[in-house]
One Martini backbone bead per residue (centre of mass of N, CA, C, O) as a GRO file, in nm:
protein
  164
    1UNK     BB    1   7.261  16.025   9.360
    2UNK     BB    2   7.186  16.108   9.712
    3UNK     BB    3   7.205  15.876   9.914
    4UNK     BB    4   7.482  15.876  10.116
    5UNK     BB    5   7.546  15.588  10.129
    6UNK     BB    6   7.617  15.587   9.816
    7UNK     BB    7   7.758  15.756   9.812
    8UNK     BB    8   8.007  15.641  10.012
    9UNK     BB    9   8.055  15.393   9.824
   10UNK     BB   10   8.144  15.532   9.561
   11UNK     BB   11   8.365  15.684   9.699
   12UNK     BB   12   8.495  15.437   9.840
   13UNK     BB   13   8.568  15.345   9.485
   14UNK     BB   14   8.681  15.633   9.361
   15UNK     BB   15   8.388  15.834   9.299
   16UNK     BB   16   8.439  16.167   9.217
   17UNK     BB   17   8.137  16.274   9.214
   18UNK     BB   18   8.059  16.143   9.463
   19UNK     BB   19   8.271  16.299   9.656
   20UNK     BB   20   8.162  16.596   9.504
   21UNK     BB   21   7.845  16.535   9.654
   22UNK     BB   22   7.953  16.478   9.963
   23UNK     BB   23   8.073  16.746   9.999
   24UNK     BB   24   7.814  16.913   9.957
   25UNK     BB   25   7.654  16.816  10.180
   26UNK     BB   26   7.850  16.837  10.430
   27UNK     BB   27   7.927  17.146  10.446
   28UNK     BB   28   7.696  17.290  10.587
   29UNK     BB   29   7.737  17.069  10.876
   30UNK     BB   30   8.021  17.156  10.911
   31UNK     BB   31   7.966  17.469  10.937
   32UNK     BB   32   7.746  17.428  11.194
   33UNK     BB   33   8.020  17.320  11.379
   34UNK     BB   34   8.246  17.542  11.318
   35UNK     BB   35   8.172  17.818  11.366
   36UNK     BB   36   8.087  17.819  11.707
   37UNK     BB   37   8.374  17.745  11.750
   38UNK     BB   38   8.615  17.905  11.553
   39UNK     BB   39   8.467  18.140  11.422
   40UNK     BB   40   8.650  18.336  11.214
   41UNK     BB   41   8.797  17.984  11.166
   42UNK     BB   42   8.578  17.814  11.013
   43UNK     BB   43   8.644  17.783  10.731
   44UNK     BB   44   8.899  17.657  10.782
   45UNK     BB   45   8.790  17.413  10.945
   46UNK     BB   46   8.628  17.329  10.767
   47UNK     BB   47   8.816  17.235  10.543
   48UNK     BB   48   8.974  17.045  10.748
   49UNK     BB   49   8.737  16.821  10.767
   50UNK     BB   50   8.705  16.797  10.436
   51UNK     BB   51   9.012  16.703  10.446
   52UNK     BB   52   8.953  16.418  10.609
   53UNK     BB   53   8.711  16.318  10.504
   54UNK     BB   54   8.849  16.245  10.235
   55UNK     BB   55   9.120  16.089  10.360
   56UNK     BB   56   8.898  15.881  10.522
   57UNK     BB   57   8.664  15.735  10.431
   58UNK     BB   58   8.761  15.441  10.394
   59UNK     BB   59   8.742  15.389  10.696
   60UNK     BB   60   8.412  15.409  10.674
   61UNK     BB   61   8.215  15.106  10.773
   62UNK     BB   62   7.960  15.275  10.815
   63UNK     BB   63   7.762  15.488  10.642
   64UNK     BB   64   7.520  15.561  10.851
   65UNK     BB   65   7.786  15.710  11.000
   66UNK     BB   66   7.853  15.966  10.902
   67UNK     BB   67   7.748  16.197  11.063
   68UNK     BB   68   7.922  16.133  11.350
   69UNK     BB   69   8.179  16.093  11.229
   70UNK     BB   70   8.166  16.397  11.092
   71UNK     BB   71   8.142  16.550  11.350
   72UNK     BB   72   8.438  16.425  11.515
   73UNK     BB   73   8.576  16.588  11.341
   74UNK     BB   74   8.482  16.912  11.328
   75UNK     BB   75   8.538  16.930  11.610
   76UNK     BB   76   8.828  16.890  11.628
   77UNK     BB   77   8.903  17.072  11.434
   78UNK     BB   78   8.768  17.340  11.548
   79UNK     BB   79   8.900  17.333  11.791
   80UNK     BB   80   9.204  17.353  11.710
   81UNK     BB   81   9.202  17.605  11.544
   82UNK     BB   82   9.107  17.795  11.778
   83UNK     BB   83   9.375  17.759  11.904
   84UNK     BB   84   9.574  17.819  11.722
   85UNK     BB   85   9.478  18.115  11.702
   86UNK     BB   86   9.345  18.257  11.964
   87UNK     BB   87   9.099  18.398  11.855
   88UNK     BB   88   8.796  18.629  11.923
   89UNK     BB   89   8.621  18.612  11.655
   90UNK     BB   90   8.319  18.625  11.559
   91UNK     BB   91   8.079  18.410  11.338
   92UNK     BB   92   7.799  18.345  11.445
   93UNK     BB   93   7.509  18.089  11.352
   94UNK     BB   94   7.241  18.177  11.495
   95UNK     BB   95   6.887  18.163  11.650
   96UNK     BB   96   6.850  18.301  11.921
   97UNK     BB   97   6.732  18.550  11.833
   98UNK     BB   98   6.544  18.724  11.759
   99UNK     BB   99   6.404  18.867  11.497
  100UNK     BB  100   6.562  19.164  11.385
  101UNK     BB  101   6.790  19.144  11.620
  102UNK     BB  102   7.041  19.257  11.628
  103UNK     BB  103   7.193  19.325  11.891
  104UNK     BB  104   7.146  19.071  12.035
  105UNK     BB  105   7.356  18.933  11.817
  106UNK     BB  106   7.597  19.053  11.923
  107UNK     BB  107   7.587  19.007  12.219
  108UNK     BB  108   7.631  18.721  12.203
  109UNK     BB  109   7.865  18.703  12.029
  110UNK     BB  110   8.020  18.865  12.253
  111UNK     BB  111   8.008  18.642  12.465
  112UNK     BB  112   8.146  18.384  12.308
  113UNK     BB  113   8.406  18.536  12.223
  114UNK     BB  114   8.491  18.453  12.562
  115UNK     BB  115   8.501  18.191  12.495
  116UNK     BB  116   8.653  17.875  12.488
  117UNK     BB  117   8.651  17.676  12.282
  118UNK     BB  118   8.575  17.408  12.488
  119UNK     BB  119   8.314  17.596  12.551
  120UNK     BB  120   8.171  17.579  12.269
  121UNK     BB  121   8.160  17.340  12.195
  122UNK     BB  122   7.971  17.197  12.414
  123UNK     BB  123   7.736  17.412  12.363
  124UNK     BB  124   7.722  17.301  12.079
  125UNK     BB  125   7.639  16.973  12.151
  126UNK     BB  126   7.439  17.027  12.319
  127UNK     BB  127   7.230  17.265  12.263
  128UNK     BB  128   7.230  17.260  11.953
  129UNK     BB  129   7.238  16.923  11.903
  130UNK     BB  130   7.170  16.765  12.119
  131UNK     BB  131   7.342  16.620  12.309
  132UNK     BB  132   7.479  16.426  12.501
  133UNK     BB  133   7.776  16.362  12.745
  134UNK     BB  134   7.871  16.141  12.627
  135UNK     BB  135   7.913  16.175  12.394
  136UNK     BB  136   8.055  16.421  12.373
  137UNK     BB  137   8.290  16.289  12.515
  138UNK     BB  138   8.341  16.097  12.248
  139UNK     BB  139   8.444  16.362  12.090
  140UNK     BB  140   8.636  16.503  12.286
  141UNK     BB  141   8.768  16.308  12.477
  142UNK     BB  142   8.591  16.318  12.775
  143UNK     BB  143   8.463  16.268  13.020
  144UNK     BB  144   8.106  16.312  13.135
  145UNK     BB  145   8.211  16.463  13.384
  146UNK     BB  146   8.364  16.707  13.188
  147UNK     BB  147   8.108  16.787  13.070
  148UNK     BB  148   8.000  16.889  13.265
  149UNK     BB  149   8.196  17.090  13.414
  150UNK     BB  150   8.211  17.260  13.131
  151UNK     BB  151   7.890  17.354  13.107
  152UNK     BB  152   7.865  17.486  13.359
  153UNK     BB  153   8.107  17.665  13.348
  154UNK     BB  154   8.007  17.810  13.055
  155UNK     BB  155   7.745  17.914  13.129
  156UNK     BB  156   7.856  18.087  13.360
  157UNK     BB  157   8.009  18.257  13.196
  158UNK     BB  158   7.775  18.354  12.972
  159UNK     BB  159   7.633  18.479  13.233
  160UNK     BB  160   7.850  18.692  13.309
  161UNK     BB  161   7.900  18.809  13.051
  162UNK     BB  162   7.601  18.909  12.987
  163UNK     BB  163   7.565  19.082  13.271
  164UNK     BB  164   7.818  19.319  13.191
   0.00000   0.00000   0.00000
């Protein structure tokens, strides 16, 4: 059984080895967008979002939409613990610098450090998962308009702190 759909339907009927193989499954993609939201209390967000997952699967009516359930939860619980730490100690797990080159890889790490949680956010569902503005909106519950301003305010930031 590896296919989500089944994984989904054998979990919401209460089969717990489906549950911990579909909770495998989601952990590393639940870690890739916990990660540059939350820094490093990221294992915290991904543990908080796959403990949403556990308690809310029976909820999530159509298993093919699971990837997406699963995401506008990850990203709200990431916003949230973030926020709730209020700390910014990145730990993000980026593909950005060219390969080899540690020192730029600090350089990002750190001035991601200094955006704001929401503007982390956006940055990870916009650019890094290619999500349009709408969508965006819909998970993180704020008008495409609020998109818009917060990703040019956000990358704004990002250039004004990379040149510093």
């Amino acid at each position: 059984m590896s296919e989500p759909d089944e994984l989904v339907r054998a979990a919401q009927r209460g089969d717990a080895l489906a549950m911990q193989e579909l909770l495998g499954v989601l952990t590393p993609y639940v870690g890739r967008l916990c990660g540059p939201i939350a820094l490093d209390d990221g294992p915290d967000a991904t543990q908080e979002a796959l403990i949403a997952v556990f308690r809310n699967l029976r909820q999530l009516t159509e298993p093919a939409a699971l990837y997406g359930w699963v995401r506008a939860i990850a990203v709200r619980e990431a916003v949230r613990v973030a926020r709730r730490s209020k700390r910014a100690v990145p730990g993000l797990p980026l593909d950005l610098p060219a390969p080899g080159d540690p020192a730029l890889a600090v350089d990002v790490r750190d001035v991601l450090d200094r955006l704001r949680p929401e503007h982390r956010a956006i940055l990870v569902l916009r650019d890094l998962e290619g999500l349009d503005e709408r969508t965006v909106g819909e998970l993180l519950k704020v008008p495409a308009g609020t998109v818009k301003s917060r990703l040019s305010r956000a990358r704004l930031s990002f250039r004004k702190e990379w040149s510093r």
